[in-house]
C-alpha positions in Angstrom: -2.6 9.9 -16.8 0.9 8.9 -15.6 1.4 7.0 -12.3 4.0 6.2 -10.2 3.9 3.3 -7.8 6.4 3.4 -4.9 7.0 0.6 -3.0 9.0 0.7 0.7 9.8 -1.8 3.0 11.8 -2.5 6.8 15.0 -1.0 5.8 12.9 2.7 5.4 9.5 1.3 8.0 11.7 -0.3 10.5 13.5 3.2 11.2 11.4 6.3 12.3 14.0 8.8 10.8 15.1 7.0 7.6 11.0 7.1 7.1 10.5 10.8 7.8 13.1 11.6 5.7 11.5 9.3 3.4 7.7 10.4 3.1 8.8 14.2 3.2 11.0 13.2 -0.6 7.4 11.5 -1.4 5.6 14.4 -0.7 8.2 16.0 -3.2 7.4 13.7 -5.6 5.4 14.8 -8.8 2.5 13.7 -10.1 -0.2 10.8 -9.4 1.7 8.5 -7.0 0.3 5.2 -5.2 2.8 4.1 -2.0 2.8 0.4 -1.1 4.1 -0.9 2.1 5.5 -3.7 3.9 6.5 -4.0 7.5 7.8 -7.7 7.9 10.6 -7.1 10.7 8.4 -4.7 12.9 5.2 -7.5 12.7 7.7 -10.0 13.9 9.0 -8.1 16.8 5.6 -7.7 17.9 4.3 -11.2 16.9 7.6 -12.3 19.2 6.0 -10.3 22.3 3.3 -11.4 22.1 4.7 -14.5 22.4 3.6 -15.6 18.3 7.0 -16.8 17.2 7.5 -16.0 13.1 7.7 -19.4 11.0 10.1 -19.1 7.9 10.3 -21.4 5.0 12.9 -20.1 2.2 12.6 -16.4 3.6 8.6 -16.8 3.5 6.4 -16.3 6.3 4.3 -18.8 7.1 1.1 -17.1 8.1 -1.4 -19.3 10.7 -4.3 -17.8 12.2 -2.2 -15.9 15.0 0.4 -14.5 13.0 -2.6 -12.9 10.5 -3.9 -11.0 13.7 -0.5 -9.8 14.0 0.5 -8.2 10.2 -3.0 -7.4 10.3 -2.5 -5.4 13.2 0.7 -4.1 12.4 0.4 -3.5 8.5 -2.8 -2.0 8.5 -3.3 -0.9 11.7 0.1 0.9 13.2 2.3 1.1 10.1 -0.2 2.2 7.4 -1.7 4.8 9.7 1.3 6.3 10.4 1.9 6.4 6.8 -1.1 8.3 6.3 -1.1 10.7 9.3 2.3 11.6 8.8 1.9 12.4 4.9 -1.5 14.8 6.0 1.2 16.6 8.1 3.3 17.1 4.7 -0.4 18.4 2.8 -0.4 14.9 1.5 -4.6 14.3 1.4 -3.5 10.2 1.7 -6.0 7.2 2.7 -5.0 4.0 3.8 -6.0 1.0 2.3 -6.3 -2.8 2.9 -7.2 -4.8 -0.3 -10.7 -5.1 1.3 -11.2 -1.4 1.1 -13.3 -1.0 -1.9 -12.5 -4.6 -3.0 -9.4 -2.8 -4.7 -7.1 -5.9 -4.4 -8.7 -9.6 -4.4 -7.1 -13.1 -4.0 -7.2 -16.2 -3.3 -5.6 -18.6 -0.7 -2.1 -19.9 -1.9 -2.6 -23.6 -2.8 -1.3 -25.5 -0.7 1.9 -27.7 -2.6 5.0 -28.7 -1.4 4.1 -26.0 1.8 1.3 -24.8 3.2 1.8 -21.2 3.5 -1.5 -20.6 5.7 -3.0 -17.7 4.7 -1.4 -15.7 2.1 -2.7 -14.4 -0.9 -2.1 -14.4 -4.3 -3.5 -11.3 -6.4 -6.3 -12.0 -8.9 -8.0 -8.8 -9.7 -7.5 -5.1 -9.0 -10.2 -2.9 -8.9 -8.7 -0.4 -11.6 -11.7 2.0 -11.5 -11.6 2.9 -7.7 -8.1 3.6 -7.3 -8.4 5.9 -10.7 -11.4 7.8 -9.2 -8.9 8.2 -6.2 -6.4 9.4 -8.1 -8.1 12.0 -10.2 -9.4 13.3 -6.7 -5.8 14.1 -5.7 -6.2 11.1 -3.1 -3.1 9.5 -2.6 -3.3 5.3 -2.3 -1.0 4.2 0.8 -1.7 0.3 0.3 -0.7 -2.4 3.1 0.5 -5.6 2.6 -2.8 -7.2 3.3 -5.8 -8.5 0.7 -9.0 -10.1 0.6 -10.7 -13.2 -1.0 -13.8 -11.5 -0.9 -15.4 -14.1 1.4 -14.8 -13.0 4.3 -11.2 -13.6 4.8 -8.4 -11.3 5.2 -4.7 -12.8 3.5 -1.4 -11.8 4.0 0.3 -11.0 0.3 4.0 -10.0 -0.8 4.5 -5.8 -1.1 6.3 -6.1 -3.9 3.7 -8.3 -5.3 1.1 -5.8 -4.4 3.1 -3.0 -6.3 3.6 -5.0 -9.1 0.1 -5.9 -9.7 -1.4 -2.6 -9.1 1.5 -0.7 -12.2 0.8 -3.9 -14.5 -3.4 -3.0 -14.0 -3.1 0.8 -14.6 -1.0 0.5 -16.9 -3.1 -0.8 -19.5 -4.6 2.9 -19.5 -2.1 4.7 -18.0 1.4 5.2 -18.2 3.4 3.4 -15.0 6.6 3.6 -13.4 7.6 1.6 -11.1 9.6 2.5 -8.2 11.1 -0.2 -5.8 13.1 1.4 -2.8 15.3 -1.4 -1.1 18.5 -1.2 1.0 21.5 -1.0 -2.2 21.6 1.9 -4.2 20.8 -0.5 -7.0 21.8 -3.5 -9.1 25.3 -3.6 -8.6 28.1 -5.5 -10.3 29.9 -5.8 -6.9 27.6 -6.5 -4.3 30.3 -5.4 -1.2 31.0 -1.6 -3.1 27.8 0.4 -3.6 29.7 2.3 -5.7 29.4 -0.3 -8.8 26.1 0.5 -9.7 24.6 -0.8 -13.4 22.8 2.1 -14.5 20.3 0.9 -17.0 19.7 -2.7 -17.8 17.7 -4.5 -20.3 17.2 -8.2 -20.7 20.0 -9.1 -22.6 22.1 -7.5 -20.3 20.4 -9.1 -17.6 20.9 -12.9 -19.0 24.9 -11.9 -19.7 24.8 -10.6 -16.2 23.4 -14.2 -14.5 25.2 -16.2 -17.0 28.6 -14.4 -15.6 26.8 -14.4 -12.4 27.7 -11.0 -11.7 23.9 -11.2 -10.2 22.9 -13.6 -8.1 20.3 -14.5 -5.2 18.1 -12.3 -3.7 18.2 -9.4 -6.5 17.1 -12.4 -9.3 13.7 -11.8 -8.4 13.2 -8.5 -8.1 14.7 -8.0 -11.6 12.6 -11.2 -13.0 9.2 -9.6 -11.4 10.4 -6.1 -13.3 10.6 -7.5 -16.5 7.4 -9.5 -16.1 6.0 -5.8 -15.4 7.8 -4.6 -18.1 6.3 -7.2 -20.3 2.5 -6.5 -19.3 2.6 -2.6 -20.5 4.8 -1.0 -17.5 6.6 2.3 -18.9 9.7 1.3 -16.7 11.0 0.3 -13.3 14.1 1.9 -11.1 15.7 0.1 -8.0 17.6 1.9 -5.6 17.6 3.5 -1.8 14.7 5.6 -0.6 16.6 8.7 -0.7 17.6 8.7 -3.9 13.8 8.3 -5.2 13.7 12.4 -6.3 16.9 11.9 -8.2 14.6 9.3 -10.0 11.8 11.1 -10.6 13.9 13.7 -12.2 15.4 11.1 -14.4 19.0 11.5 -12.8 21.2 8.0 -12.8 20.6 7.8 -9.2 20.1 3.7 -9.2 18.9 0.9 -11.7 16.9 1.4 -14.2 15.0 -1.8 -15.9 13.7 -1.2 -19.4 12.6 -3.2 -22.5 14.7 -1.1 -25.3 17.5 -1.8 -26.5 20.6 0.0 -25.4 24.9 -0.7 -25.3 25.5 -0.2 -21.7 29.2 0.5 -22.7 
């Protein structure tokens, strides 16, 4: 079976066009397709009044007790069901799902270190067999950013994360690509003209391209955690803006594509 994960977060969530536009490409999309969602700036603009203020430590929420209730709320409540109301609409037969659904994602409570991140989780298992069975029914996963320790305790846990455990899982039966929709049309060599996109990139481009630091910051770890998929069986992973995703699917150079083969990009 091949499957494509998509993952979405505020800059698609956050507006209710941009996501309209959005799930109606999705429902365009072919195949067996899982959808993973965030919804960070819309939990802290209810956390806010409500009078829960958002703690931030290195662009990490801290998540206390209060601030769970909230992305709880918001994630798997308002957002997902959205999601999942607005995709039947499309003829999309889609079912939200927390990791506690079905015990499809567990984790554990980040240790505490340095900081204590309160409670967020870190993946440790994903129940492979349910979310197949879903699939082969024509069910379409919509996953929110929230997971279980299978002790009673709901955790808070990275989108991106979530997507990137569920491809590297599958894909040590299926074939996975993974599709990470962001705000830039993809990795680009000049981060000020979206016009200077890097097509295709492989790891050796990659190191030339942080060596000349050409790519810096906040797009370091996106690439590192697509490679790490990449190493653990993933087929291949494309960055780039929501509504470009068809372009994708159809294999047009519509963003960034990260793959382990070797290639001359010139």
């Amino acid at each position: 079976m091949q499957i494509n994960i998509i993952k979405i977060g505020g800059n698609v969530i956050d507006y209710p066009q941009k996501l309209e536009e959005f799930l109606f490409l999705f429902s365009r999309f072919p195949g067996k397709k899982i959808l993973v969602h965030g919804g960070g700036i819309m939990a802290t603009k209810f956390g806010e009044s409500m009078g829960v203020m958002p703690k931030m430590v290195d662009g990490r929420r801290i998540t206390d007790a209060d601030t769970l209730d909230i992305v709880t709320m918001v994630y798997a409540g308002l957002i997902n069901k959205q999601i999942v109301a607005k995709l039947q609409g499309l003829n999309q037969n889609a079912l939200g799902l927390t990791g506690a659904d079905g015990n499809s994602i567990l984790s554990e409570k980040r240790p505490i270190k340095t900081i204590d991140y309160g409670y967020v989780g870190d993946i440790l298992k994903i129940n492979t067999g349910l979310i197949e069975n879903l699939l082969e029914d024509n069910i379409i996963p919509v996953f929110s950013a929230i997971t279980h320790d299978k002790k009673g305790q709901l955790l808070n846990t990275n989108a991106d994360s979530i997507a990137s455990e569920l491809a590297t899982s599958l894909s040590n039966n299926h074939k996975v690509n993974l599709y990470f929709c962001f705000n830039k049309p993809g990795v680009l060599i000049d981060e000020h003209n979206e016009n200077s996109i890097i097509p295709l990139i492989n790891e050796e481009i990659y190191g030339e391209l942080k060596k000349e630091r050409v790519i810096h910051s906040g797009m370091i770890p996106k690439l590192d955690n697509a490679f790490a998929a990449l190493h653990k069986g993933v087929n291949h992973v494309w960055i780039g803006k929501a509504e470009n995703l068809l372009l994708a699917a159809k294999g047009k150079l519509s963003g960034t594509i990260i793959e382990n083969h070797k290639y001359d990009l010139y």
